[in-house]
N, C-alpha and C positions, 0 to 999 in steps of 0.2 A: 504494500500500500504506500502510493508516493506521501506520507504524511504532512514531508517541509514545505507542497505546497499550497496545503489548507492552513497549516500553523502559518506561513509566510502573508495567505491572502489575509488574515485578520489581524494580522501585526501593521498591514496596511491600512488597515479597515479604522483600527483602532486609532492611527494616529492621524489618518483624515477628520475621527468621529472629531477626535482634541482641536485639529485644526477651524472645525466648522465652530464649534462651539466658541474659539477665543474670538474668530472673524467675527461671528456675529455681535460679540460685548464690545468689540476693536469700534467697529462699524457703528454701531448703533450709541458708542460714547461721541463717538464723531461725529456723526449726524445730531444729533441733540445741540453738543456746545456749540457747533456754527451756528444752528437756527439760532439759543439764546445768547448769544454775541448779535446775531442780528437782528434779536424783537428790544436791545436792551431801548428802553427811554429814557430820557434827560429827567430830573428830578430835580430842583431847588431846596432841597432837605433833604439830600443827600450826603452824606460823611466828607468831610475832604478826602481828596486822590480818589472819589469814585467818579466813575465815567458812566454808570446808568444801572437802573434795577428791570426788573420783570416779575411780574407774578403769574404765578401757574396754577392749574387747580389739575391733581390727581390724582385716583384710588381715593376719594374721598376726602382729601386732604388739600389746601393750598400752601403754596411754594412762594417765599421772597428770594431773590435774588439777586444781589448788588455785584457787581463787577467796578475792580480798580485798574486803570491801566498800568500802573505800574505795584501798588503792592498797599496796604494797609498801614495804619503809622503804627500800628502793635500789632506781631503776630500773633495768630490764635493758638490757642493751646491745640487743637487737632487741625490734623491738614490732611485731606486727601489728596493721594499724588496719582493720576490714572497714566499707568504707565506697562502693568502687565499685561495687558491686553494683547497690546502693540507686540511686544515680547515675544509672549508666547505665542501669537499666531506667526508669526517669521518664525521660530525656532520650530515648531512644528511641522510650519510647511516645508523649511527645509530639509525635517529626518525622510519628512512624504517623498520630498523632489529625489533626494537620494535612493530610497526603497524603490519606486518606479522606475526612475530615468539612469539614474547609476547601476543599482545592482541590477533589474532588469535592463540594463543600456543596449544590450544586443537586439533585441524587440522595440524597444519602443522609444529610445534615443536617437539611434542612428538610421539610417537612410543610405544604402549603398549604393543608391541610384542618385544621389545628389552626391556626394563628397565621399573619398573612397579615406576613409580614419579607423583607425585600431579604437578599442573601448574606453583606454584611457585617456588619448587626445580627446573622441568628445566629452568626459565626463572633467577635464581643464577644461576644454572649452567652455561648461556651462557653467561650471561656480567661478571660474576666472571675469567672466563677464558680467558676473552679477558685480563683483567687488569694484571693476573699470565703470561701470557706468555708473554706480556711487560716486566716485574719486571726480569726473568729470562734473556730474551735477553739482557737487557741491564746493570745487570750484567757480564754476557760473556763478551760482548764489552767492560766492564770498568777491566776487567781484565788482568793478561798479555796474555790470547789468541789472545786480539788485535794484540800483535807481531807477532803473528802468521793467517792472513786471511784468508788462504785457510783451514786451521783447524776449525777458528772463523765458513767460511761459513760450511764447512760440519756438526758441531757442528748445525748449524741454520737449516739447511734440518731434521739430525735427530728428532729434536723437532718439523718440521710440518708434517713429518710423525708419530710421538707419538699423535699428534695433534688430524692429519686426522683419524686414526685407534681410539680412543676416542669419538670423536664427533660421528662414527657409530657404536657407542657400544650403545648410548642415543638415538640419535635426529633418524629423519625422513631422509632417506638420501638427498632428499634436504634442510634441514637444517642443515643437518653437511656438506657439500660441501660448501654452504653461511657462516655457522661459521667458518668454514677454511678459506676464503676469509678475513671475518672480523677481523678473528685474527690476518691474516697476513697483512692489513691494517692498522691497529689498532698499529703495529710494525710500519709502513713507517710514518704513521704521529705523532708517537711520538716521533719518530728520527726527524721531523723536530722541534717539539714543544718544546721539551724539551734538545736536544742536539746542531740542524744545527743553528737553530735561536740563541740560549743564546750565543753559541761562537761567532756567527758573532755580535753581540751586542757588547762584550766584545773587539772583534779588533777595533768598529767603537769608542765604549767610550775612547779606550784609545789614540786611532787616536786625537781626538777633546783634549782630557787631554795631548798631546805633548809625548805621551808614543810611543816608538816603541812593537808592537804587537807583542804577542810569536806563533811561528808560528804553535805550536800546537793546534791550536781550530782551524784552517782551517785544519791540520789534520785529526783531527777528525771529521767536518764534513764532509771532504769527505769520510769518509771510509761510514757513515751512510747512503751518497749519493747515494755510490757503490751499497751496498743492497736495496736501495731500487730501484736501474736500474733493479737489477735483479729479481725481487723480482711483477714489475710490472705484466708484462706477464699474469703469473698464475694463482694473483688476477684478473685479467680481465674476464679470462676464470670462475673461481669459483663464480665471480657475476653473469654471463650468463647460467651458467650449469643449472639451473632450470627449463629452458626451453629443456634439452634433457634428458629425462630419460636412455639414453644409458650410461649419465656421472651418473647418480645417482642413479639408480634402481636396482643396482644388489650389490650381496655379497663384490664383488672385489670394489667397488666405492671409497673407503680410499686408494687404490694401484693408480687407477687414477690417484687419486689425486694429491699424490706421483707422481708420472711419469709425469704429467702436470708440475710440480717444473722442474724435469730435463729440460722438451722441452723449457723452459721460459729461461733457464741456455744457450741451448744451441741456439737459436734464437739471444735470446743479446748477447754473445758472436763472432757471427758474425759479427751483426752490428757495434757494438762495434770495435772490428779488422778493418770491413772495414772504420772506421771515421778517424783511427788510419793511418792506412797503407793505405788506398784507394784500399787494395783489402779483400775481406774475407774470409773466410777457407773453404771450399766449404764440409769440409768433416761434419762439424755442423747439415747440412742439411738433409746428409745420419742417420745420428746420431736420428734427429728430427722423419723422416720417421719410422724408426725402430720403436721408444718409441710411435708412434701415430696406427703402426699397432699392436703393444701388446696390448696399448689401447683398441684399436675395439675390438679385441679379447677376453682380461678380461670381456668387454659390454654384449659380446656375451650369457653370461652364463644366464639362466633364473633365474626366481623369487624364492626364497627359500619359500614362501609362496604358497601352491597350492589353489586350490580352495576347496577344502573341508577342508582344516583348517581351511580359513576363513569363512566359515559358520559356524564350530566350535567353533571359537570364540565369549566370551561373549563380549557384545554391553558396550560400557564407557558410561559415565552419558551423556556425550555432543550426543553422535549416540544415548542413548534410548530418550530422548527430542525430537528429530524427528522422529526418528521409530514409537513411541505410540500415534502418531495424527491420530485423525481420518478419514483423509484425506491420510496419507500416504501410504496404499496397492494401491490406485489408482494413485497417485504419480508413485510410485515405477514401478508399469506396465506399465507406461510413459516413464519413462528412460530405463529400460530394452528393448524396445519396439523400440526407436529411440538410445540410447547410448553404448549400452552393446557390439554390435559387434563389436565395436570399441575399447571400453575400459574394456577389457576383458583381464585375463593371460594371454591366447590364443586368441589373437584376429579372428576373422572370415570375417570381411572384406578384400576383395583386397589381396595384397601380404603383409598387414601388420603384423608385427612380436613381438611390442612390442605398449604398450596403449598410447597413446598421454601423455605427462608430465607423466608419471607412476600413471595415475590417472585410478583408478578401481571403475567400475560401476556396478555390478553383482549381490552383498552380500547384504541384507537391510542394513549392517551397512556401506559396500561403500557408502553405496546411503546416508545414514542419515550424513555419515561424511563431503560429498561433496556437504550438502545442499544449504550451500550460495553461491559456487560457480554456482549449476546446478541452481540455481535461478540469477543468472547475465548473465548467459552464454548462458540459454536454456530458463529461463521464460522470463524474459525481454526484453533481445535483441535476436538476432536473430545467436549469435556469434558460434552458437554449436547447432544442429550439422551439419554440412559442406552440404548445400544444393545439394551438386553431390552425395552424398553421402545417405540420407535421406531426406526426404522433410516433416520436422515434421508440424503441424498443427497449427492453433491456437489456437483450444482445448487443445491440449495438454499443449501448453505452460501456458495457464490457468490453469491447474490441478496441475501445478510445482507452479506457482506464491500462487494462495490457499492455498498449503500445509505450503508452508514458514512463508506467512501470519500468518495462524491459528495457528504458533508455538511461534512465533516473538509476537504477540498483546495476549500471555498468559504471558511472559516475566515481 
């Protein structure tokens, strides 16, 4: 019984479940303070050093709320600092990005049809690039383009459009969609790590030290704030896109990408206006619309690989390992048999158009590449293929689970 890869699939499982869970408190601390930064109001009996209060009513309960722009003339005995969030969801998503795209890198990192790389060039290529496109961003921002934001941002877009177009020159396109995400992650929580935090430190130190604060470190954490309001969206989308091969399985997928930045741009820009004003710009919307019908459209285009190239192509050391078991023609006639119509260029079932997850079952080297998956999905459990659709056997799924076996217990 291949055991390590059900123990393996839930050590995955488990640290996505961590990941969703921080994202969500990440997110949702974020979304809140911009809005009340943006409904704050002027007040005339207000403390000194406050810039504006808000009242709220929740669970029953109402909420005051004053904001200082720079810091209170006495600290208070408690302070919240919201800072693990941010944390933990990078440190999470990193063990994820690794357990996937590292340890799985054979499958679902690399792409030998784009860039011919051994396992450990791509897996530098992908944390090295997280840490270069920090190093430059934050550059920019310590530069005098800070005087300038709406340059600083347009500046930021071009480099995750150099990004996007990069990551599909190498990776698999769901993993340059997910390294675009994580790079631009990877930016949000080291603006809090290394910039929003150390200056809020330095006001509270000098607070306690009888020091009046210079009001520039709350500056500048807000501006790091700003990008990362906008900044949320996108990554949201580029963590989930795995799940739709319409975002990641074609030529244009780097343009998406691109175009997911603007709709994120233009989304928060609403909300944003309406926390502000109480009303939003309705025209954001039409805006959104547009960029999401280009979208579909660019999806639309098929797979630049046909099916006789990929029987064409020669099989990598990880697909002949399972290609050359002796078990695998009968395998193979297995999933062909129950998968292929499904997950086919040209799919043949129903009115489908494109293959589930862009995952190809056709070629022996589809089949040997997508061995551990068709062994979780189709031997073991019952999760594939869609019983309305096929009613595979329990023969069958013994013929999958054998094959994996007999490759796994030569290992």
């Amino acid at each position: 019984m291949y055991d390590l890869a059900v123990a393996w699939d839930w050590i995955a499982f488990s640290v996505r479940w961590l990941h969703v869970i921080t994202a969500m408190a990440w997110i949702g601390a974020s979304f809140y303070f911009i809005a009340l930064d943006l409904m704050l109001k002027p007040n005339p009996a207000l403390p000194d050093g406050a810039y504006g209060e808000e009242w709220e009513v929740h669970g029953g309960g109402f909420y005051h709320t004053v904001k200082y722009l720079v810091a209170p003339a006495q600290m208070p005995e408690h302070l919240t600092w919201h800072k693990w969030q941010s944390y933990t969801t990078w440190l999470s998503g990193a063990a994820l990005l690794m357990i996937m795209y590292w340890v799985g890198g054979e499958l679902f990192l690399l792409d030998p049809t784009k860039a011919d790389l051994s396992l450990w060039q791509g897996i530098l290529i992908s944390g090295g690039s997280l840490t270069i496109g920090w190093l430059l961003y934050d550059q920019m921002c310590k530069s005098r383009l800070s005087e300038h934001p709406t340059v600083l941002m347009l500046l930021l877009f071009v480099i995750l459009v150099a990004m996007s177009w990069g990551y599909n020159q190498i990776f698999t396109g769901r993993a340059a969609l997910l390294h675009l995400g994580a790079f631009t992650a990877t930016i949000m929580t080291a603006n809090v790590f290394f910039q929003i935090m150390p200056n809020q430190r330095i006001v509270v130190a000098d607070l306690k030290a009888g020091r009046t604060p210079d009001a520039k470190y709350g500056k500048i954490a807000k501006v790091r704030s700003t990008h990362n309001n906008y900044l949320t969206l996108p990554v949201v989308f580029l963590m989930l896109s795995n799940h739709y091969p319409l975002a990641f399985g074609t030529q244009y997928a780097w343009i998406i990408a691109s175009l997911i930045f603007l709709t994120g741009v233009t989304i928060r820009h609403y909300f944003n206006t309406m926390h502000a004003t109480g009303k939003g710009p309705h025209w954001t919307w039409g805006v959104t619309v547009i960029l999401m019908i280009l979208i579909a459209w660019l999806s639309s285009v098929r797979p630049t690989q046909t099916l006789e190239q990929a029987e064409a192509q020669p099989l990598t050391q990880y697909e002949q390992k399972f290609a050359s078991a002796a078990s695998f023609d009968e395998a193979y006639d297995t999933v062909l048999g129950n998968c292929s119509m499904c997950h086919a260029r040209e799919p043949v079932w129903g009115t489908m158009k494109w293959a589930p997850k862009g995952v190809y079952l056709e070629t022996p080297g589809d089949v040997a590449r997508q061995a551990d998956q068709i062994y979780l999905q189709a031997g073991i459990s019952h999760a594939m293929p869609p019983p309305n659709a096929v009613q595979m056997d329990e023969e069958g799924r013994a013929v999958i689970v054998a094959w994996v076996n007999e490759v796994r217990q030569k290992e």
